[in-house]
Structures are given as structure tokens and as C-alpha cells.
C-alpha positions, 0 to 999 in steps of 0.5 A: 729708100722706096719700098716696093712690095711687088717687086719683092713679091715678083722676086720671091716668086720667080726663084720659087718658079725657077728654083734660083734663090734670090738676093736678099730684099732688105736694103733693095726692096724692103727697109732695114727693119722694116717687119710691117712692110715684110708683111704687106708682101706675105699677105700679097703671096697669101691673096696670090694663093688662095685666089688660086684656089689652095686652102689655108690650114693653118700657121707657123710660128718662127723665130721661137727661140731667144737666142735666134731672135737675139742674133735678128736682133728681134724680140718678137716671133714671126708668122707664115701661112700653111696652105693644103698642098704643104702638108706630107705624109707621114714618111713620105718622101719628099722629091728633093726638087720640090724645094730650093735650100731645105732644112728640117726641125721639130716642133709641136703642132696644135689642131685647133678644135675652136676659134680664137677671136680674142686679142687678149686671149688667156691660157685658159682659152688656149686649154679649151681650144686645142682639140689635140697635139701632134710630133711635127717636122716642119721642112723649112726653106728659103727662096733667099739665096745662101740663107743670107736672111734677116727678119724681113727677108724671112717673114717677106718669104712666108716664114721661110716657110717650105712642107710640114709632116705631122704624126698620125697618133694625136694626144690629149693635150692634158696628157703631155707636159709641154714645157719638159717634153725633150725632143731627138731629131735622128738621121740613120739612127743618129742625134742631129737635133735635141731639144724640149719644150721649154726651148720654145718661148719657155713652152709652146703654148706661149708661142700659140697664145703670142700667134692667137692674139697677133692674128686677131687684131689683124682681123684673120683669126685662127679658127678651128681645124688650124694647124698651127707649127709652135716653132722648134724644139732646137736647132734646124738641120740642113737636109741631105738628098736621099736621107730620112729623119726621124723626131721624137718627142716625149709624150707625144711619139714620132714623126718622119721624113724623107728626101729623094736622092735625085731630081724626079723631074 
């Protein structure tokens, strides 16, 4: 088949405009498995942004998870871009609007305090380069109508990337044991999530290790002050208009969101 990295492009960002998913683009404007050309139009939605004039801040890493790369039929993570008008406020409320099919997980981020050049880089590098850790609620979303995503659909779509809230009390990274650190997601003071760490490429700092080296060979680095979303500690959950979650992750404190009832616009 024709790929056709525009259309797809064209496709995506109409239903962000207008707020109507749209079918899925393998098998009409993307191959099959095709994870190469998915990336040709992330990368035409990443020039698209910042020629109009948003900043990057940083990265999300997807597909963390054995069993959810296992059911893509995938080995590998996948990567989106965090732009400075994704970023939340620690418990603000997010109109419901704003987004088109919004689900919530927990992750860790890591605010970068050096760059990471390097293709082959170390655990070592990865230690020196976090300046400090942060609890994480990425809002992910999909402009592929009924989550009806592959592999190529979601890294087509940036990730099926959506918002990200970050905790405003950072810890050290030697403070906190990544690979054991357990996870709660709440809603009105219920479990709607659980997880830790290891849940997560076997520990976080493997997924930032796998995202450094993959963003080096392409020539886009990260740098330091990236944010960088690990990927999540266990499963997502769908979001319900006026509801707050909150995440807790051991060492590392809280994080919350919230949703309007109601359209603001």
C-alpha cells in the first residue's frame, strides 16, 4: 500500500480540532507495522508545533509494560513529545473538553539536570543526569476513535499523548527505590489502579536509559530541564467527567487531577 504521512497527519489533526476521533490509519494510510513511518508523522506534528512557537519540555515513554507490548505484538517502547502547554497544575482541573477519549495512569518523571548525548549510555550517566524525581499523572488520550490503536496508530498520534501533572515536592533520586516503590491510583478515596516500579521495564530507569539512547542516534537528544514520563506503574483508567484522582507513590508523595462535569466552551 501508499503510505501517506500527510494525510495521516491531516487526519489526526482534524479530529484534535474538531473533537471527532478518526479511524484508525494502519491499513489505509500507514502499513501494518510500519513503526518507521508512524514516526515520520509524529515528527511532522512535532515541526508542526514548534513552528508554532510551543516549546518541548521533554518526553513520554509508552508501551512500558511486557504485557501491553505482548498484546501490540511489540518488544520495544514507544515515545511521544511533551510540549509546554501539556503541563497541569497540580490539582487543577482540567475542562473535560479539552480532550477527546481521556484516561489517567501514574508514572514517575525524571527532570533532567544534563544532557545525554550519548547512544550507548550507562546506568551511571543516567544517575549523574537526574537532577531530581517527581509522582506523575499522565492524562493520555486518543484521537483514534474507540481506542481502536495499534502500535503505529498510537506512535502516529504522539504517543497518544494528552496533559501530564507533576508533584511539586521533588526527591532525590538516591532517596527513593525505583524498582519496589508501590503505586495506588484513587478515585473518592478508592483503588482504581496499583502497581510499582518494577512494573515498568523491570524499573524506570531502564525505560530512561532505553528513551536516552533511542533519541541520540536520531539526533535529538534530551537535554537537560526534559521532563521525561517513564511510563506506567499499572493499568490506565478511563476518566469520568467531574471526577479527581489521586496517585500515590511510595517515596515519592502525591499527585492529583481533576476533570470538569461539563463542556466549559
Amino acid at each position: 500500500m501508499t503510505v501517506d504521512i500527510e494525510a495521516a497527519n491531516r487526519e489526526l489533526a482534524v479530529a484534535r480540532q474538531d473533537g471527532k476521533p478518526c479511524p484508525p490509519l494502519r491499513g489505509r494510510l500507514l502499513p501494518e507495522g510500519d513503526i518507521e513511518a508512524a514516526y515520520q508523522v509524529q515528527q511532522v506534528y512535532t515541526r508542526q508545533r514548534l513552528g508554532k512557537g510551543h516549546r518541548r519540555v521533554g518526553a513520554k515513554i509508552g508501551l512500558t509494560s511486557r504485557t501491553v507490548q505482548e498484546s501490540f505484538g511489540v518488544f520495544q517502547p514507544d515515545f511521544g513529545v511533551l510540549f509546554d502547554d501539556m503541563a497541569v497544575g497540580d490539582g487543577v482541573e482540567v475542562p473535560i473538553d479539552r480532550l477527546l477519549q481521556p484516561r489517567v495512569e501514574a508514572e514517575i518523571a525524571f527532570v533532567l539536570g544534563a544532557d545525554l548525548p550519548d547512544e550507548r549510555v550507562t546506568t551511571v550517566d543516567l544517575i549523574r543526569a537526574v537532577d531530581h524525581v517527581l509522582p506523575a499523572i499522565e492524562i493520555v488520550d486518543s484521537r483514534i476513535a474507540d481506542w481502536d490503536i495499534s502500535i503505529v496508530d498510537t506512535v502516529a498520534d504522539n504517543a497518544s499523548s494528552g496533559l501530564f501533572v507533576l508533584g511539586t515536592a521533588p526527591r532525590r533520586l538516591a532517596d527513593v527505590d525505583l524498582r519496589l516503590c508501590g503505586m495506588v491510583l484513587e478515585h473518592a478515596g478508592e483503588p482504581v489502579s496499583v502497581g510499582a516500579g518494577a512494573a515498568c521495564l523491570g524499573n524506570p530507569l531502564h525505560a530512561l536509559q532505553w528513551l536516552a539512547g533511542t533519541m541520540a542516534r536520531a539526533g535529538d537528544p534530551l537535554r537537560a530541564g526534559d521532563v521525561v514520563l517513564s511510563g506506567a506503574l499499572g493499568p490506565m483508567v478511563p476518566v469520568t467527567p467531574g471526577a479527581a484522582y489521586e496517585a500515590r507513590i511510595s517515596g515519592l508523595g502525591s499527585v492529583r487531577t481533576c476533570f470538569s462535569k461539563e463542556a466549559t466552551s
